[in-house]
Residue, then its C-alpha position, 0 to 999 in steps of 0.5 A: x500500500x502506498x502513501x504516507x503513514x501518519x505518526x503525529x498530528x500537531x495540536x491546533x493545526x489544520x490537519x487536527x482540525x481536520x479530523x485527521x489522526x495518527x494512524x491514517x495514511x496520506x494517499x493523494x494531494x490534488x489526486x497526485x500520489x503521495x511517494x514520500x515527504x518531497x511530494x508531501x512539501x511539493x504538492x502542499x503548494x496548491x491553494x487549498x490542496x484536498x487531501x485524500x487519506x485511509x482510515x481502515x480500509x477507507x478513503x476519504x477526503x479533506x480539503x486543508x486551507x493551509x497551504x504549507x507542511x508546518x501549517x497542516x502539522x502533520x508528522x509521518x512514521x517513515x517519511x521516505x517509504x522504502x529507501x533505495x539500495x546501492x546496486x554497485x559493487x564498487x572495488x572501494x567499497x567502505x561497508x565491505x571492509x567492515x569487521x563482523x558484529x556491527x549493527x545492521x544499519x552500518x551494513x546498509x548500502x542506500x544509494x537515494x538521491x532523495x537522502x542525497x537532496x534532503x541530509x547531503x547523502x552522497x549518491x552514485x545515480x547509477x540506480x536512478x531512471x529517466x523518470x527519476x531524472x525529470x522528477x529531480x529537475x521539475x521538484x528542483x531537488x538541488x542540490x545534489x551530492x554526487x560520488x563521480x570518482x571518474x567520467x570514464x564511462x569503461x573505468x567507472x563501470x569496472x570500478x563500480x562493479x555496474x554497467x549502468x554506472x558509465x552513464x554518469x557523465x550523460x546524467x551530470x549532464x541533463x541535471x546541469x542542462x535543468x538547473x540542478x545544483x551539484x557537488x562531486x566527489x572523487x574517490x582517488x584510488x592509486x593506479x585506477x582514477x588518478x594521473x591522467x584519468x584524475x586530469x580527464x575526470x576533474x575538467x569534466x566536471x569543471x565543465x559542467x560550471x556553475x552547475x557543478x559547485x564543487x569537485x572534491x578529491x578524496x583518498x581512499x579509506x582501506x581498513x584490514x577486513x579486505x579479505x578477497x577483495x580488489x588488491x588496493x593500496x593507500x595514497x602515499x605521501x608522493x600523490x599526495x603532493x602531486x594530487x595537490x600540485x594538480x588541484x593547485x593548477x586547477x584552481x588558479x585556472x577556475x579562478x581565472x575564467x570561472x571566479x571560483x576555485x571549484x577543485x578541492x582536496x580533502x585535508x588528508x592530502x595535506x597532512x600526508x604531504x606535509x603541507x599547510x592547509x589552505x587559508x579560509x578564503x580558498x575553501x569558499x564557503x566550505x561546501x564540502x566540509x562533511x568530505x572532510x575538505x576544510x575541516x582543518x582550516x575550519x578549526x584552526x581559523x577560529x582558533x587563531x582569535x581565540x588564542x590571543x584571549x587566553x588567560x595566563x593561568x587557570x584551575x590547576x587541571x590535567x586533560x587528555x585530547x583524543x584525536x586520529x592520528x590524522x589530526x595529530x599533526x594540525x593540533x600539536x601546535x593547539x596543545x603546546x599552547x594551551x600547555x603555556x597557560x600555568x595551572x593547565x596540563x594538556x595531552x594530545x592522545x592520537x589513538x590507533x585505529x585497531x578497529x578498522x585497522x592502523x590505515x584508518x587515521x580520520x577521527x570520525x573512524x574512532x571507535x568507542x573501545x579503541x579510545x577506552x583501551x588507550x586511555x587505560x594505558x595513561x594516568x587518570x586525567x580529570x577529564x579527557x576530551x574526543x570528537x565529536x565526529x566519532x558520535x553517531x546521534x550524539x552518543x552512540x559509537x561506530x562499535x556500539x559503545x555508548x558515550x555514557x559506558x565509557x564515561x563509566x570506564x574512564x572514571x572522569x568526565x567525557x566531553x565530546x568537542x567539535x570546534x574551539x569554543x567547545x574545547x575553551x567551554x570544556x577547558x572551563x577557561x575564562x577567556x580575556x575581554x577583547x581589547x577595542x580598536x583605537 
């Protein structure tokens, strides 16, 4: 049965008044099928729109006289009905590397460019038809985040272990020719889509501006639960440099005939050739900061205000600050300096990825016991520190732990931190007032 199973009906709105209840599913607005909250928003816009709902096996209708979701105040159990699986078999493919006992939903592979429009999923297109394409444009579902990893139609089916896969360059395409809004990525697999591929992929795409936003380059993540899996390797800090000296290239050249720099590299580029991240400026807004591209700039950035409003000393204190070893380098310079303020002793702890698997560097990796196990091999602190990012819906970890079951293991508060004001809240620092200009 199609539509749209009601779960709540906010009080006092024009569905309670209505006569609608939970448990009633929405079929129809205007006689247009309802699939799935897209076209419950999309619909909504008539004047007056009738609705056509079920109450035990029988339909009935309502005409509403408030032509918005928030004033029908309706909330629906599973607003996107069935979410669509990936049919690829990519050669990189994260979740196959997964070790066993992770909850099932870490093991789904969706591939929905409705969660691609609404929570900036990234999709491959590879499962999406015609029909899907011209409900992308008409309902203008923009933006849209993409994974392209090469426009090498061949490549990228054998890469994504999909025929359907190398019409990708067609479909960016069609999308750029309605309008729609996109942000790529390639995923850099050495001796598969770089070099002269990676050169090929990235002027495709650039092409494709100002509907392409944004190109981001990404190594690949390999874990140590690659049994009988394509023979892979990890960018070494040789293609780092070179993938840098080539999106460099591609900037200077955006900005000159485009007025944006559109190619970006994710930070591990950086931090595995040994060079600077670049200023704010040259990220443009950040526009694919979840890939990873900027993170370290946007952290460092507001850090360089605040590190001028440090007080001298504080409450005598020790803190351990979790990190990936990834980040380790870009925050060592953070605690040398919070290590001048006297009263405060801080420890910069990059934890091993045994998990996953010592390849496996980026804090959003980290895994509840891997922090545990080391943190038992160093003196209590009076609290420790650790990424947000390594949270799944704020208290969960990738293994399973709970925020709240390392708290109790630790014997010391654990406050999770994401940007410098968290950690200067954390650190229960009073920060000095802010001269004024004369």
């Amino acid at each position: 049965m199609k539509g749209l199973v009601i779960k709540t009906v906010a009080w006092d709105s024009a569905a309670s008044r209505l006569g609608v209840q939970p448990g009633d599913r929405l079929l129809a607005i205007d006689g247009k099928p309802v699939r799935d909250i897209i076209d419950y928003y999309f619909f909504l816009a008539a004047e007056a729109p009738l609705l056509t709902l079920q109450r035990d096996g029988h339909q009935f209708q309502a005409e509403s006289f408030g032509n918005t979701a928030d004033v029908l105040g309706l909330g629906f159990s599973e607003p996107f009905g069935r979410i669509r699986r990936c049919s690829n078999r990519c050669l990189f493919c994260f979740v196959d590397q997964q070790p066993p006992g992770l909850r099932t939903t870490l093991r789904f592979k969706d591939d929905d460019y409705r969660l691609s429009f609404w929570e900036g999923n990234f999709v491959t297109l590879s499962n999406c038809t015609r029909a899907d394409l011209k409900r992308i444009v008409t309902q203008r579902l923009s933006p849209l985040y993409v994974s392209v990893h090469t426009t090498n139609s061949e490549l990228r089916a054998e890469m994504m272990g999909n025929p359907r896969a190398g019409r990708i360059y067609d479909q960016l395409r069609l999308l750029a020719a309605g309008g729609i809004a996109l942000h790529t990525q390639v995923v850099l697999c050495p001796g598969l889509n770089d070099g002269e591929e990676l050169e090929r992929t990235v002027a495709d795409l650039v092409s494709l501006h100002p509907s392409v936003r944004s190109v981001a380059i990404v190594p690949v993540g390999l874990t140590h639960h690659r049994q009988d899996l394509f023979p892979l390797r990890s960018v070494n800090p040789r293609e780092a440099a070179q993938v840098l000296d080539m999106v460099s290239r591609h900037q200077r050249e955006c900005l000159k005939s485009l007025k944006s720099r559109v190619v970006y590299a994710a930070d591990e580029f950086y931090i595995l050739s040994g060079r600077h991240v670049p200023p704010t400026r040259d990220y443009e807004g950040f526009p694919q900061l979840e890939n990873g591209v900027g993170l370290v700039r946007r952290f460092l950035g507001p850090w360089r205000a605040i590190e001028k409003r440090l007080p001298p000393e504080t409450t005598p204190q020790r803190v351990v600050i979790i990190t990936g070893v990834m980040a380790e380098k870009a925050l060592r310079p953070v605690a040398a300096r919070l290590n001048l303020i006297r009263g405060l002793h801080v420890d910069l702890v990059p934890v091993n990825n045994r998990f996953f698997g010592p390849s496996v560097t980026v804090a959003g990796l980290l895994t509840g016991r891997d922090i545990l196990q080391t943190l038992e091999g160093i003196p209590k602190p009076d609290r420790v520190l650790i990424p947000s990012v390594a949270l799944k819906e704020e208290t969960l970890f990738l293994d399973g732990l709970t925020l709240g079951t390392l708290k109790a293991a630790a014997g010391c508060p654990v406050i999770p931190a994401d940007s410098p004001n968290d950690l200067i809240k954390a650190l229960r620092l009073k920060l000095l007032r802010r001269q004024k200009k004369r």
